[in-house]
N, C-alpha and C positions, 0 to 999 in steps of 0.2 A: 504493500500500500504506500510507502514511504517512499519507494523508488518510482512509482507513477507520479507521485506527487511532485518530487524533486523534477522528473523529465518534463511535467506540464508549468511548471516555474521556470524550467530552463527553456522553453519553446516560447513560452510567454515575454520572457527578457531578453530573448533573440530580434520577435516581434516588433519590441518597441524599438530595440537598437536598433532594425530597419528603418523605421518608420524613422527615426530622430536623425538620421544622416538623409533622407531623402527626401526631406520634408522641412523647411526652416519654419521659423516660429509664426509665421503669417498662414503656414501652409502651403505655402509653393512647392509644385514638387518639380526635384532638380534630375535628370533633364526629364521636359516635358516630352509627349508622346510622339510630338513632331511641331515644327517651328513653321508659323504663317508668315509671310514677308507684303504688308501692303504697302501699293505703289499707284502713283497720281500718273494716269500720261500727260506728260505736260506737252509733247507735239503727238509725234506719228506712234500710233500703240505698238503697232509691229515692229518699229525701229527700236521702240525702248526694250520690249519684251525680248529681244535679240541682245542688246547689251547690256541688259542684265543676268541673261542665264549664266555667264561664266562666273559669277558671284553666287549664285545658286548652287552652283554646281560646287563650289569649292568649299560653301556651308556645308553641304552634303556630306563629302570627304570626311571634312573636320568631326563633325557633330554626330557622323553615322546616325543619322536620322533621317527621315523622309524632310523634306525644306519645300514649301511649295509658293508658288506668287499670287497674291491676291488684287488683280487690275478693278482699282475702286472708281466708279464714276465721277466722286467727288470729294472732299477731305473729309466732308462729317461723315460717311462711311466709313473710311478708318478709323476714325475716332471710336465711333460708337462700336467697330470690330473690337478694337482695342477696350475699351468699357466691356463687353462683352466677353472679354476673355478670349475671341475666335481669332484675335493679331496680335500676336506676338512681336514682330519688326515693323517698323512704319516709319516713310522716307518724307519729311515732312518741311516744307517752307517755314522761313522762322516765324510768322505770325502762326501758321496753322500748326505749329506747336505750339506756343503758347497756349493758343485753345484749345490742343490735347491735354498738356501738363496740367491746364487749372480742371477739364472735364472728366479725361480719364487715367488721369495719372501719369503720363507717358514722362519718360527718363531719356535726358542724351544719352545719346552713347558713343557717335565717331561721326566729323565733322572733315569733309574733305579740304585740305591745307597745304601749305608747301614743308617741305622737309627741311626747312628754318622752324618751323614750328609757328610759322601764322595761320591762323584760317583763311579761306579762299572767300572773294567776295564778289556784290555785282552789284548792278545799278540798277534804280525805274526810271521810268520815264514819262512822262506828259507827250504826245505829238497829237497834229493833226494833220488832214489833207489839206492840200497845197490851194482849194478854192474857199477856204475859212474865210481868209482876208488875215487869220490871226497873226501876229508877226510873232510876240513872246507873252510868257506865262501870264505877265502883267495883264496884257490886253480883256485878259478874262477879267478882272476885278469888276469892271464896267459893263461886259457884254455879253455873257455866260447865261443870260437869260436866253440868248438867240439860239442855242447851242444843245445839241445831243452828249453825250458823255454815254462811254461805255468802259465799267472795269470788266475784268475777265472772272475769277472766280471771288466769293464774298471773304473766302480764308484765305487769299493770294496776298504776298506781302508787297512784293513789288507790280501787281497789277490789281489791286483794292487800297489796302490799309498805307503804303507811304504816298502814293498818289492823291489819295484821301487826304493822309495827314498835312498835306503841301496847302492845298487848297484851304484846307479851317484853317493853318497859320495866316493865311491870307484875308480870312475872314467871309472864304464862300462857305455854304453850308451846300455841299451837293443835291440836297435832296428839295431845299428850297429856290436856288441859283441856276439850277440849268432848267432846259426847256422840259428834261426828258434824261432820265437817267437807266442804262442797260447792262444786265450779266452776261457775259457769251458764254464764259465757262471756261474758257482756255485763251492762253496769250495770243495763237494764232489764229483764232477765231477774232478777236476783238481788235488786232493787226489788219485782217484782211478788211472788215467791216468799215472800216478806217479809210483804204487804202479805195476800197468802192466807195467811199462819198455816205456809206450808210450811216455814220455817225460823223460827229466832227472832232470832236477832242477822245484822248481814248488813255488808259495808263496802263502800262504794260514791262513787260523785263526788256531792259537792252539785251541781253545775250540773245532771247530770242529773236527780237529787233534784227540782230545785227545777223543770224545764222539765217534768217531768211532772206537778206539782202546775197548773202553769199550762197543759198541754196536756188537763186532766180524764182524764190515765191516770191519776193517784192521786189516794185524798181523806188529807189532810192528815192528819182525826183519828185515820188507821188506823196511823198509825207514829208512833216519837218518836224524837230524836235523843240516843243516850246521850251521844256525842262528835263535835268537829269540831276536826278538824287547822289548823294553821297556814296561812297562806297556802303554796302549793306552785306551780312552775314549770308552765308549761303546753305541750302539745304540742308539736313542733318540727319543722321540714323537713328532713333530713336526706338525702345524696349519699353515693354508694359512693365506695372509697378509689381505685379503678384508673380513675377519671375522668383527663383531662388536669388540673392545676392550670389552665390557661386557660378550659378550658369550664365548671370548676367556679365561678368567678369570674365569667363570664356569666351563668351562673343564678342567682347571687348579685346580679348585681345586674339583676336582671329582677323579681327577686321585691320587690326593695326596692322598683323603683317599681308593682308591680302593686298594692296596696289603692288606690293614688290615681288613677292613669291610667285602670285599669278596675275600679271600686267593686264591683259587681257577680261579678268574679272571686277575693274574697277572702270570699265571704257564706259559704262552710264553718266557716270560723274563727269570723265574725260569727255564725252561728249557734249552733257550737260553744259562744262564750264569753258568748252575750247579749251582745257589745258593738260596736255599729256604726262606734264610733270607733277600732278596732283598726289598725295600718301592720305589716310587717313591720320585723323590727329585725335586726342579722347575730347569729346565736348563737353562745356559746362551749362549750364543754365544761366552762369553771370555775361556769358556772351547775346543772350538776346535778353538783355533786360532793359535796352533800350527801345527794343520791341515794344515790350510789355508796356514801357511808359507810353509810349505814344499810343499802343491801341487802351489805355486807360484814358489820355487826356483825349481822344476822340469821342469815347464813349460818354464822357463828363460833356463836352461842349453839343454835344446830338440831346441832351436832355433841356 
């Protein structure tokens, strides 16, 4: 009797010691069953889905887990994936993290940079078509009543939120000031809209801006740029909160070595950013908290 009891105390304490390396105190369990990866097309789906598989492919390896990609329509999709527990990675514009971090938790995790150890950056923009009449930014203070505006998505940083923010420092209120305000959903959609006369002012990312000029979707002399933002932070890898802390540090440092180990699995970003000389770098949260301030003082002057 004393020997079944001993072996069901020892199977019992076996148990938990499973349980307590597998598991950290939130409950996460380390590693998960298999890793989601959600991704914004920010142009061509097929082009991106193509440069990103060699990144997939080399989580794979690493993690010996199934890695699969989740093509979201829009960023509160992956948000609400990631609140849901069904997204684990999520490739996020720095305002649309922000409103992950405050809604569903979401954590940096690796911020494409140079191997100086700066993060990689870009600009917005303000243009319009070339029959506005408008000559520079100013010109709207006065005439932006005559006027279409189109941002591209509502969580876009560089084609919503700093565009946005340019105009309230100016003292327009979009929604009050223009004739007529429109979502396209995407930079090249609210580029092209632009470029056909359907809108008149538009905000959008220069990189895209400029890889259309260089891909012959756009001719150059059909828009002008009224404005171009400061350098701004650029996209970032970001992990759910209910990960283990250990596996989240695994994938932190998988990404750190993937631009150099396997070149080829970081061509998204490389593409992304026009720059082949891009490393992953670890992200912090104090990098977009200049974000944060402006999508707060936006929010404060809209009331």
């Amino acid at each position: 009797m004393k020997i079944v009891l001993i072996r069901k105390l020892v199977l019992l304490f076996t148990a938990v010691i499973w349980l307590s390396c597998t598991q950290n105190k939130k409950g996460a369990v380390d590693p998960p069953g298999q890793v989601v990866i959600g991704v914004i097309p920010s142009e061509e789906a097929e082009r991106m889905v193509k440069n990103m598989e060699p990144a997939i492919e080399f989580l794979r390896q690493e993690l010996n887990i199934p890695v699969k990609m989740y093509r979201a329509s829009d960023y509160t999709a992956i948000v609400e994936g990631m609140r849901g527990e069904k997204v684990d990675i999520g490739v996020f514009g720095p305002f649309s993290y922000v409103l992950a971090s405050g809604k569903a938790g979401a954590e940096p995790l690796v911020v494409p940079g140079k191997k100086t150890g700066e993060p990689a950056t870009y600009n917005s923009l303000l243009i319009t078509h070339r029959d506005s009449g408008l000559e520079s930014i100013a010109d709207l203070k006065h005439t932006s009543q005559k006027y279409t505006l189109s941002f591209s998505d509502p969580a876009s940083t560089s084609g919503h939120l700093v565009p946005r923010g340019q105009l309230h420092l100016m003292g327009i209120n979009p929604e009050e000031h223009f004739k007529e305000i429109l979502f396209s959903g995407n930079h090249t959609a609210t580029i092209l809209a632009l470029a056909n006369n359907k809108v008149d002012v538009a905000g959008c990312s220069y990189t895209v801006f400029r890889k259309m000029i260089e891909r012959g979707m756009l001719k150059e002399d059909k828009v002008k740029i009224l404005w171009k933002s400061k350098p701004l932070p650029v996209d970032l890898v970001t992990v759910r909160k209910g990960l283990s802390e250990g596996f989240k540090t695994r994938l932190r440092d998988i990404y750190l070595r993937l631009a150099e180990e396997v070149p080829a699995s970081a061509n998204y970003f490389y593409e992304e950013w026009n720059d082949s000389t891009l490393v992953f770098l670890p992200a912090h949260d104090s990098l977009y908290a200049e974000i944060r301030r402006l999508s707060k003082y936006i929010h404060e002057t809209k009331q």
